[in-house]
MMTF fields as JSON, N, C-alpha, C and O atoms, coordinates in Angstrom:
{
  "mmtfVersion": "1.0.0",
  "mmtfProducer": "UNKNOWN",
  "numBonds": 431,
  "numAtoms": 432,
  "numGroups": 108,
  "numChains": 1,
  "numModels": 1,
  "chainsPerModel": [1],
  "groupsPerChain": [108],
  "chainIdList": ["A"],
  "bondAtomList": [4, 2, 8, 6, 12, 10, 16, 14, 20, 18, 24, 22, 28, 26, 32, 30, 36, 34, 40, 38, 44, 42, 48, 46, 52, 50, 56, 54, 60, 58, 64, 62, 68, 66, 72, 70, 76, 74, 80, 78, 84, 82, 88, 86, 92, 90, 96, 94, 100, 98, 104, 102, 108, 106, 112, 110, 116, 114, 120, 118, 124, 122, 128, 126, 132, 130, 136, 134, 140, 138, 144, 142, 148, 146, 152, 150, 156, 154, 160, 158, 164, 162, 168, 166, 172, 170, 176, 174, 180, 178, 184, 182, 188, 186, 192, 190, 196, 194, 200, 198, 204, 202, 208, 206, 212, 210, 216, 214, 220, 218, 224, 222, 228, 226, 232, 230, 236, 234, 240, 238, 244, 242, 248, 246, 252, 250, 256, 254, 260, 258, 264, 262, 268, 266, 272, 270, 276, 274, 280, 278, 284, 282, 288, 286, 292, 290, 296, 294, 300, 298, 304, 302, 308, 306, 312, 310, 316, 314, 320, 318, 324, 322, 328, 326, 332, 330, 336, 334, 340, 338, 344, 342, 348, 346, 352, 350, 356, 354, 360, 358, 364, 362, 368, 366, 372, 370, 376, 374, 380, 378, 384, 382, 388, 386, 392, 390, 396, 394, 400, 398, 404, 402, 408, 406, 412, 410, 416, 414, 420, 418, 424, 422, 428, 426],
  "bondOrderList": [1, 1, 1, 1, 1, 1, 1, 1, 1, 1, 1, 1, 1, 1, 1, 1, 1, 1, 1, 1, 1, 1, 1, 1, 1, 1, 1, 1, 1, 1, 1, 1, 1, 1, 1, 1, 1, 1, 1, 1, 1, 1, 1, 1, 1, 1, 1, 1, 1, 1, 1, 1, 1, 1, 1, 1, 1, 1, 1, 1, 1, 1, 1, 1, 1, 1, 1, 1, 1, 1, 1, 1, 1, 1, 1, 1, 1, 1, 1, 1, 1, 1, 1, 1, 1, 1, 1, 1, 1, 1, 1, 1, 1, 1, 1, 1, 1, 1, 1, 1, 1, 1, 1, 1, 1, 1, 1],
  "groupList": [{"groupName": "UNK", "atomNameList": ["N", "CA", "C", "O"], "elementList": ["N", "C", "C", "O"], "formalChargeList": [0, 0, 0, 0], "bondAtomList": [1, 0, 2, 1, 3, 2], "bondOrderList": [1, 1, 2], "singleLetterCode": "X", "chemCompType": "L-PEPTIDE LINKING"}],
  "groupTypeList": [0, 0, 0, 0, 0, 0, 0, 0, 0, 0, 0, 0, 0, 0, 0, 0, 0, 0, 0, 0, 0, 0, 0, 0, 0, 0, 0, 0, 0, 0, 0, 0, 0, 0, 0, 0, 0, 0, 0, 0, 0, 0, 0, 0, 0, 0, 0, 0, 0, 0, 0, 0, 0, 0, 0, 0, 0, 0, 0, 0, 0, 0, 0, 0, 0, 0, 0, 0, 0, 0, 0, 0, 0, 0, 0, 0, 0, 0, 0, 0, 0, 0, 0, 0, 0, 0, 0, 0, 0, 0, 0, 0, 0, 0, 0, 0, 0, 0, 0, 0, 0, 0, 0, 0, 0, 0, 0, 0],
  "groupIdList": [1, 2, 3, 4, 5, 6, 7, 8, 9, 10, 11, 12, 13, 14, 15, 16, 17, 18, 19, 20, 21, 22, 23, 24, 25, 26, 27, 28, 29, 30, 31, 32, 33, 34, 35, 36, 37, 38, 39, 40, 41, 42, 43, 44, 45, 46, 47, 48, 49, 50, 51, 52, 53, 54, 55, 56, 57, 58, 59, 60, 61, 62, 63, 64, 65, 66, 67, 68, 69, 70, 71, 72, 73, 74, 75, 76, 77, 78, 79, 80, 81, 82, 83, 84, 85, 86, 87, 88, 89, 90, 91, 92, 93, 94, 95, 96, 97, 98, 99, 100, 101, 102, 103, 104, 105, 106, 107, 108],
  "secStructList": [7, 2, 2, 2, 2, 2, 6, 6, 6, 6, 7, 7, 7, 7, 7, 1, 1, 7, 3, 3, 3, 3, 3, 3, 3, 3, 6, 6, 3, 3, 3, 3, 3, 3, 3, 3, 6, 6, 7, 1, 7, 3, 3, 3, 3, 3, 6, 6, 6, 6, 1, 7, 7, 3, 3, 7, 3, 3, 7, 1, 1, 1, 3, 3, 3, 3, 3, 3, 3, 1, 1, 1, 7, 3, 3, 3, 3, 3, 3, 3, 6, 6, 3, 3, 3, 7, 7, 7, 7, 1, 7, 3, 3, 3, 7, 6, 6, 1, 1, 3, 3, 3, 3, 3, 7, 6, 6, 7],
  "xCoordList": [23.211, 22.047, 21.958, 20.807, 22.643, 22.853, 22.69, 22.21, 23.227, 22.265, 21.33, 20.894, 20.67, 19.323, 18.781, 18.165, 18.799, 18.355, 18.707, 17.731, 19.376, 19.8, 18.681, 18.168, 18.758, 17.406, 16.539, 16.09, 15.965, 14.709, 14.474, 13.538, 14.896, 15.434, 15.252, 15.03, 15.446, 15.634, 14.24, 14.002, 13.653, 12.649, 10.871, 9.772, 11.275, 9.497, 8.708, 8.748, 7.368, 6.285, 5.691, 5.539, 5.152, 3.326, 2.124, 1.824, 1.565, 0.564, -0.788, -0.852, -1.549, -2.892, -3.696, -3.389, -4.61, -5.787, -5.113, -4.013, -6.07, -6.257, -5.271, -5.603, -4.071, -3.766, -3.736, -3.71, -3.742, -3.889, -3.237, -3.693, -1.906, -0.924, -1.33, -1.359, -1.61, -1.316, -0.486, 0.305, -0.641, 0.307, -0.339, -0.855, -0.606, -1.596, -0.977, -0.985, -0.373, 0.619, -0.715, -1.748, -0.267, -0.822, 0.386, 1.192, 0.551, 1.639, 2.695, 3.008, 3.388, 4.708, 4.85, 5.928, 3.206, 3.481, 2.999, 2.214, 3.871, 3.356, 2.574, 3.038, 1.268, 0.572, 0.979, 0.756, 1.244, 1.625, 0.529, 0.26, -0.501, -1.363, -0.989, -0.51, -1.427, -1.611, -2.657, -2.48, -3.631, -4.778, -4.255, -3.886, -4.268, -3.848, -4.429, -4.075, -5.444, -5.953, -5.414, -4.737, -5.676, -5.343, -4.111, -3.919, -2.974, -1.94, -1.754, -2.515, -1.026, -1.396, -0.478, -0.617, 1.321, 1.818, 2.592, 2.953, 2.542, 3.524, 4.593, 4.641, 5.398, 6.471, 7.052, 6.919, 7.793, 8.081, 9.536, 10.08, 10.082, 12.024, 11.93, 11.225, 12.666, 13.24, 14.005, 14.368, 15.096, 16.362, 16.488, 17.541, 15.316, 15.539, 16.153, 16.625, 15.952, 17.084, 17.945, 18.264, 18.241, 19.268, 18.503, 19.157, 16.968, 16.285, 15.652, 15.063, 15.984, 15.051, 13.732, 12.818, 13.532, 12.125, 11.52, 12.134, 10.054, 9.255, 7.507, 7.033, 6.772, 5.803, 4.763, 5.005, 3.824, 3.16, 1.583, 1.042, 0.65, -0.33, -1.09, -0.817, -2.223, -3.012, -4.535, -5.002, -5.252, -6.241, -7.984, -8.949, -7.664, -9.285, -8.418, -7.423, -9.418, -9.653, -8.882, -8.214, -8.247, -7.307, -6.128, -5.57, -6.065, -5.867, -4.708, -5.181, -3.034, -2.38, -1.801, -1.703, -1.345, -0.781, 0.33, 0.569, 1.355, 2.607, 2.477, 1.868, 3.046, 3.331, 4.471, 4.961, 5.242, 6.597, 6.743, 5.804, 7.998, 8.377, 7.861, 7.466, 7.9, 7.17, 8.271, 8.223, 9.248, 9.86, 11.672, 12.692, 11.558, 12.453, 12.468, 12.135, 12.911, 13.227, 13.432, 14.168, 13.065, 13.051, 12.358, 11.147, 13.759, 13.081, 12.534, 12.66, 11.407, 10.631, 10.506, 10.505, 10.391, 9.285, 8.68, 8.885, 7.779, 7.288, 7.703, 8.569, 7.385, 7.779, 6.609, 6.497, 5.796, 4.315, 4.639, 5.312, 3.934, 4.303, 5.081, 4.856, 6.623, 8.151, 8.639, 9.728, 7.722, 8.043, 8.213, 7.285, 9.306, 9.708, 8.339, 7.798, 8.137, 6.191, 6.874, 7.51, 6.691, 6.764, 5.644, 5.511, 4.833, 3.283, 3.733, 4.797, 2.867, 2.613, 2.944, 2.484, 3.828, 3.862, 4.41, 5.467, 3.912, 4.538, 5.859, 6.193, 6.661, 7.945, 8.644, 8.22, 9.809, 10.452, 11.734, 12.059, 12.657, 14.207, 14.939, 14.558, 15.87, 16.296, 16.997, 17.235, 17.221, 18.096, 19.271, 19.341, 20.428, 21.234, 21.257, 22.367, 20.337, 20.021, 19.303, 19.04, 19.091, 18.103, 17.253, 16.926, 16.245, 14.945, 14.697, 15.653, 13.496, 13.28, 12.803, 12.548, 12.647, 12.393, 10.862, 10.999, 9.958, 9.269, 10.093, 11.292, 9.39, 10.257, 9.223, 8.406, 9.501, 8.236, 9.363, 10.505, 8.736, 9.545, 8.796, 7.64, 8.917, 8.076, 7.243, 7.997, 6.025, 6.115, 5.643, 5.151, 5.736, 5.577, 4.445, 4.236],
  "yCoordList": [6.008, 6.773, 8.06, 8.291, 8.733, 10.086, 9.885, 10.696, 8.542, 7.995, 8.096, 9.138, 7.616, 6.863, 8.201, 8.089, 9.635, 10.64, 11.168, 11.744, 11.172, 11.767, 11.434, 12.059, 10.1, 9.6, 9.79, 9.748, 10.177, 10.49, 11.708, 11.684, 12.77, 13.976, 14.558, 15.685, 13.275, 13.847, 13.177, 13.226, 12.668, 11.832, 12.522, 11.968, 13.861, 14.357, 13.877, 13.605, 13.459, 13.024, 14.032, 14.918, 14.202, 14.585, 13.703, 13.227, 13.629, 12.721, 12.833, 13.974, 12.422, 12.166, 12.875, 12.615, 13.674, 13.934, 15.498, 15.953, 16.056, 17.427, 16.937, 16.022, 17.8, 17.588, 18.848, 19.935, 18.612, 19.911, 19.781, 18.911, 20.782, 21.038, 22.447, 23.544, 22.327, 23.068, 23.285, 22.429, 24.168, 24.324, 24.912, 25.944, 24.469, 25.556, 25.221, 24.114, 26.455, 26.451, 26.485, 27.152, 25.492, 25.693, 25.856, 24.926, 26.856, 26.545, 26.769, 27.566, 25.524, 25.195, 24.548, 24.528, 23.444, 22.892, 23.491, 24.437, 22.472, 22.783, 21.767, 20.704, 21.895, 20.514, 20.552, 21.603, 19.947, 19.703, 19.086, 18.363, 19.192, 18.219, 18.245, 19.155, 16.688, 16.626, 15.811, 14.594, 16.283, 15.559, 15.275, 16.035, 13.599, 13.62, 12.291, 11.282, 12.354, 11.051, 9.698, 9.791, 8.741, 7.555, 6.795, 5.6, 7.825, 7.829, 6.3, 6.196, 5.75, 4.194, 4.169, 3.56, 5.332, 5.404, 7.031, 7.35, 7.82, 8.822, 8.869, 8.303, 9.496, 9.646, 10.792, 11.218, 11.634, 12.965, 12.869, 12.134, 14.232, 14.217, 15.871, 16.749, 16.015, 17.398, 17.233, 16.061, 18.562, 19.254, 19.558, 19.92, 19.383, 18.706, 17.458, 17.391, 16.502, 15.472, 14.575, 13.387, 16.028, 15.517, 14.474, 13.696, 14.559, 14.3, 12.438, 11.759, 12.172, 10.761, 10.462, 10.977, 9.775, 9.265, 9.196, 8.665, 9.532, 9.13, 9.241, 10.12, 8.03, 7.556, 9.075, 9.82, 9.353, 9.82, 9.736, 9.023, 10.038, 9.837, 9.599, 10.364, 8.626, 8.492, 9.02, 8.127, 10.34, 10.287, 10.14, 10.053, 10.178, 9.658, 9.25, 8.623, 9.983, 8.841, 8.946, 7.913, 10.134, 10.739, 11.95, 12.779, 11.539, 12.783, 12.753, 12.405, 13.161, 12.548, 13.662, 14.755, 13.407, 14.634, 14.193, 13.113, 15.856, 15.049, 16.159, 17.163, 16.008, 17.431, 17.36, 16.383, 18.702, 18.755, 20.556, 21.312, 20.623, 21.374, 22.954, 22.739, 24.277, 24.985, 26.401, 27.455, 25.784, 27.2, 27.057, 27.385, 26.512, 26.549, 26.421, 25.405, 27.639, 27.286, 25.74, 25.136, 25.004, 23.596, 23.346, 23.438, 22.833, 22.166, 21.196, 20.491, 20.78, 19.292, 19.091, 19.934, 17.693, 17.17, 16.008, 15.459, 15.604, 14.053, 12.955, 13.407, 12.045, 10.614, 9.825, 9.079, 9.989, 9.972, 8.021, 7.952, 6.764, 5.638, 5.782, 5.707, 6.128, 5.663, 6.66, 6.543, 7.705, 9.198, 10.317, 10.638, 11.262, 12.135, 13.115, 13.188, 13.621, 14.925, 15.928, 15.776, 17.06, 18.187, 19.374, 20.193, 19.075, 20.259, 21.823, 22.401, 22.104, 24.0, 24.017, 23.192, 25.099, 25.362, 27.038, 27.295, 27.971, 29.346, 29.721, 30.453, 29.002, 28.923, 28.223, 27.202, 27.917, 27.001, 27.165, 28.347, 26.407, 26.462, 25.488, 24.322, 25.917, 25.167, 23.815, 24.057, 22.98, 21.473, 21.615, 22.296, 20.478, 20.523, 19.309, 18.882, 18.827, 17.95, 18.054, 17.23, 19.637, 19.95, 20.146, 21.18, 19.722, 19.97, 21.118, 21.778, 21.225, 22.388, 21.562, 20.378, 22.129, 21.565, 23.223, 24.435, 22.641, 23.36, 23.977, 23.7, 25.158, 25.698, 26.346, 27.238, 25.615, 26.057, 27.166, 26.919, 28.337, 29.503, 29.74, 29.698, 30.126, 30.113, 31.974, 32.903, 32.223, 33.715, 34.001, 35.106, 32.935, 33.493, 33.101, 33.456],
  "zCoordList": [-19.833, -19.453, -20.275, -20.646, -20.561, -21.258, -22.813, -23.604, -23.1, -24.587, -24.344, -24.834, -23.838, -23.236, -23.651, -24.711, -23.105, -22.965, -24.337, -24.816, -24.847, -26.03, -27.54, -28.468, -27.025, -27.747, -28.154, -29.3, -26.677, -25.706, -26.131, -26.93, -25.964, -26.71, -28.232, -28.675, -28.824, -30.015, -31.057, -32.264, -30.068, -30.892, -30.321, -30.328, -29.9, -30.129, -30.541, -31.741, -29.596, -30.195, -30.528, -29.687, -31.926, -31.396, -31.792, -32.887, -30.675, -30.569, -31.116, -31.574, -31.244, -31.919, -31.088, -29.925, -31.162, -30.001, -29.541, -29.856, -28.779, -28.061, -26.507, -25.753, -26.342, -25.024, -24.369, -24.945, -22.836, -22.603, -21.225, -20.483, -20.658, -19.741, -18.789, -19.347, -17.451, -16.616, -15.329, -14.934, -14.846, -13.304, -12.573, -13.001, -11.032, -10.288, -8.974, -8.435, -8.477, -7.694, -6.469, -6.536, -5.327, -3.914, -2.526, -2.497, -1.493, -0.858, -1.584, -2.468, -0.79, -1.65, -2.585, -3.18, -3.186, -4.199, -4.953, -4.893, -6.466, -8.291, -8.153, -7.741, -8.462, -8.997, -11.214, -11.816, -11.587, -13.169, -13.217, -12.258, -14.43, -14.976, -16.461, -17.137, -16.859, -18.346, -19.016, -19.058, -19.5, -20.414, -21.625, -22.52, -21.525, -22.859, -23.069, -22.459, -24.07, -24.549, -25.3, -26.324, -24.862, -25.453, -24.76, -24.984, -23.587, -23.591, -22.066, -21.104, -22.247, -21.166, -20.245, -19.184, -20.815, -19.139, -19.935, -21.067, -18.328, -18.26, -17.412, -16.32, -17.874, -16.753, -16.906, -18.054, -16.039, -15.824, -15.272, -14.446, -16.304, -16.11, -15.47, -15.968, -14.464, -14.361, -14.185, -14.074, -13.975, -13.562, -12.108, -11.584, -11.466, -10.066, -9.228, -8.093, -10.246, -9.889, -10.708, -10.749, -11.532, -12.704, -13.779, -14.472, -13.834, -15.258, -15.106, -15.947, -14.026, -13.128, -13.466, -12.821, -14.3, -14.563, -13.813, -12.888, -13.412, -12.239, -12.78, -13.499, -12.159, -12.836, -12.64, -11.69, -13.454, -13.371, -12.759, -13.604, -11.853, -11.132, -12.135, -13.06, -12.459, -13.919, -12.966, -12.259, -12.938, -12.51, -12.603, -11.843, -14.116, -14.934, -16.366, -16.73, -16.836, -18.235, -18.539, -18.56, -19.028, -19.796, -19.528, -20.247, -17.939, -17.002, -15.625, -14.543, -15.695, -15.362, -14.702, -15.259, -13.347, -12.076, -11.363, -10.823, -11.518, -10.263, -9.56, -9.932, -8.522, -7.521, -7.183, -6.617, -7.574, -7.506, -5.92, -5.673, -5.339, -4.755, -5.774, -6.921, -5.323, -5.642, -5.771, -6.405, -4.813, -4.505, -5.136, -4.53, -6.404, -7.344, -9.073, -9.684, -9.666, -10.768, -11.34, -10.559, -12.324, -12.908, -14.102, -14.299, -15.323, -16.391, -16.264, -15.263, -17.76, -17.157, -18.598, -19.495, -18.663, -19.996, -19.53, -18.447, -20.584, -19.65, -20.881, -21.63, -21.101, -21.925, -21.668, -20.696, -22.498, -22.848, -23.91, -24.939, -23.224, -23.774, -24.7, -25.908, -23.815, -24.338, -25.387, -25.949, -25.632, -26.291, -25.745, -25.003, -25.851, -25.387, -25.926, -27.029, -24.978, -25.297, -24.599, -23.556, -25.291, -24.633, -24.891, -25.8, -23.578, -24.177, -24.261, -24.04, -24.543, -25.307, -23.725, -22.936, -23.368, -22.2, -21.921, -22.498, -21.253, -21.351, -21.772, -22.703, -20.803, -20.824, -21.068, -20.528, -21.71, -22.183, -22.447, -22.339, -22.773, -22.802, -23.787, -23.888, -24.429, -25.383, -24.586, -23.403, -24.859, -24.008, -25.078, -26.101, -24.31, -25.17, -26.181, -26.501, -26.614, -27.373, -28.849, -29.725, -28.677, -30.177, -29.884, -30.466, -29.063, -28.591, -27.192, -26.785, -26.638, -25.711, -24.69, -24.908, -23.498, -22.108, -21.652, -21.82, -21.237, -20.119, -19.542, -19.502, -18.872, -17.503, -16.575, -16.805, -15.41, -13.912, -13.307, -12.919, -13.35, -12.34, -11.49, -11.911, -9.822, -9.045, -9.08, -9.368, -8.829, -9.324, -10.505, -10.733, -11.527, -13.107, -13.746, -14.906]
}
C-alpha cells in the first residue's frame, strides 16, 4: 500500500482544462469542491484516516463534493482518473514523497 502511494505521489497530474478548488466551511462541516472538466472518477486521500481512498460525490457536469469533519487540522489530495491532482490551494505542505499535500486548518 505505501508503494501504491509512493507512486501516486510522485506522478502529478496536470490536467487539460480550467479547474477550480474550494472550501466553505458550514457548522462543523468542510464542504471540498472540485470543478474539473472532462474528469470520469475522483477520489479523495487525507491524513484523517491515514490517506484511504474514498469516492468522490460527482455533482454536475464537471463538478465533484466531499464533506469532511470541520474541527481539525488535515492534509488532502484527490486522484483525479488514477492521477495523483493536487489543486492551487492556500495552504499546503510538503509530503514525504517529493510532492505537496493541501492543508484544511479550521479558522484559516
Amino acid at each position: 500500500m505505501k508503494r501504491l502511494f509512493a507512486i501516486l505521489a510522485s506522478a502529478s497530474l496536470l490536467l487539460a482544462g480550467c479547474a477550480h478548488h474550494s472550501a466553505l466551511v458550514e457548522g462543523g462541516t468542510v464542504t471540498l469542491s472540485l470543478t474539473i472538466p472532462h474528469a470520469r472518477e475522483v477520489l479523495f486521500a487525507s491524513s484523517l484516516d491515514g490517506y484511504e481512498l474514498h469516492p468522490v460525490l460527482k455533482t454536475g457536469n464537471s463538478a465533484w463534493v466531499i464533506q469532511l469533519p470541520a474541527d481539525r487540522q488535515f492534509s488532502y489530495f484527490y486522484v483525479v482518473d488514477g492521477n495523483v491532482y493536487i489543486p492551487d490551494c492556500s495552504l499546503t505542505e510538503h509530503d514525504d514523497f517529493g510532492s505537496r499535500d493541501c492543508v484544511f486548518a479550521p479558522g484559516m
